[in-house]
C-alpha positions in Angstrom: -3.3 -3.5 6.4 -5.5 -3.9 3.4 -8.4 -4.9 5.0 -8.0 -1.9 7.6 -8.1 0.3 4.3 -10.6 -1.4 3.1 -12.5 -1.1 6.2 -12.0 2.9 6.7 -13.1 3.2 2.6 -16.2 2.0 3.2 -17.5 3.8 6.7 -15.4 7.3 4.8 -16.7 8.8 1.3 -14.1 11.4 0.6 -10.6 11.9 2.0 -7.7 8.9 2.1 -6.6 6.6 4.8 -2.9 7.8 4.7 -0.5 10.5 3.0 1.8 7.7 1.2 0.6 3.8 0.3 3.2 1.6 -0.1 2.3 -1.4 -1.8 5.0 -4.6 -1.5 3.7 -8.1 -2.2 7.3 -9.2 -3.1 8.4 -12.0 -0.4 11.9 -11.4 0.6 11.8 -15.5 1.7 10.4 -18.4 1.1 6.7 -18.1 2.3 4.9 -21.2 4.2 1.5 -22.6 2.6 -0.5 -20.2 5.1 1.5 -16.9 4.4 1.0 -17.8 0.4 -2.6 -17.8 1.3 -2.7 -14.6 3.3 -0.4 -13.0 0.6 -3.1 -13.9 -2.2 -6.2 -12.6 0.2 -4.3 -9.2 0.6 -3.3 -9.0 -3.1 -7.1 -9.6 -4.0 -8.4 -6.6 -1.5 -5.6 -4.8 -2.9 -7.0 -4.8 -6.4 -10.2 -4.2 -5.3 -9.7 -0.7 -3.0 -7.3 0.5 -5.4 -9.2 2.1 -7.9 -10.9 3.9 -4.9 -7.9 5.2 -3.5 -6.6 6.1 -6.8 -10.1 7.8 -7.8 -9.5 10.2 -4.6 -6.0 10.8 -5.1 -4.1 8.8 -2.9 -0.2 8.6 -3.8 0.7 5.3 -4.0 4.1 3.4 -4.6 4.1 -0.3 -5.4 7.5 -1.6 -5.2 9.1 -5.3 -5.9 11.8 -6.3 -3.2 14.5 -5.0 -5.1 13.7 -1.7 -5.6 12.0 -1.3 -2.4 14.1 0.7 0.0 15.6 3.2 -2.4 12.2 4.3 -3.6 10.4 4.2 0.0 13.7 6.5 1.0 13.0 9.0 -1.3 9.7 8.8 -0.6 10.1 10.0 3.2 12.8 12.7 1.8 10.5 13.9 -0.2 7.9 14.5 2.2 10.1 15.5 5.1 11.3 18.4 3.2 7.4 19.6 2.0 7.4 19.9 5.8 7.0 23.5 7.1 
């Protein structure tokens, strides 16, 4: 998904990819040698396009496992009821 942001960033110069960016680099299991790589690659993009998104006012919530769910639930709440 970073690299898809990342992507979009770069061929966009104003406006945001998405309405909420939830950021969770947390494994919830054991990761394999390849998924440990992957996770480090995405975690590297990560710190790289989020000043960007940050600079145009993207609303962003990086979570650990634990507190994942309840905040990402309140989240949606939250925007469900700014609905019209």
């Amino acid at each position: 998904m970073v690299r898809a942001m990342r992507k979009w960033l770069d061929a966009n110069e104003t406006g945001l990819p998405a309405d909420l960016i939830v950021w969770i680099n947390t494994p919830v299991a054991v990761r394999s040698r390849g998924q440990h790589i992957a996770a480090l690659g995405a975690d590297t993009i990560w710190r790289e396009i989020k000043p960007e998104l940050e600079a145009r006012g993207a609303r962003i919530l990086e979570l650990g496992s634990d507190e994942a769910m309840s905040s990402l639930r309140n989240a949606v709440q939250e925007r469900r009821a700014a609905l019209p």
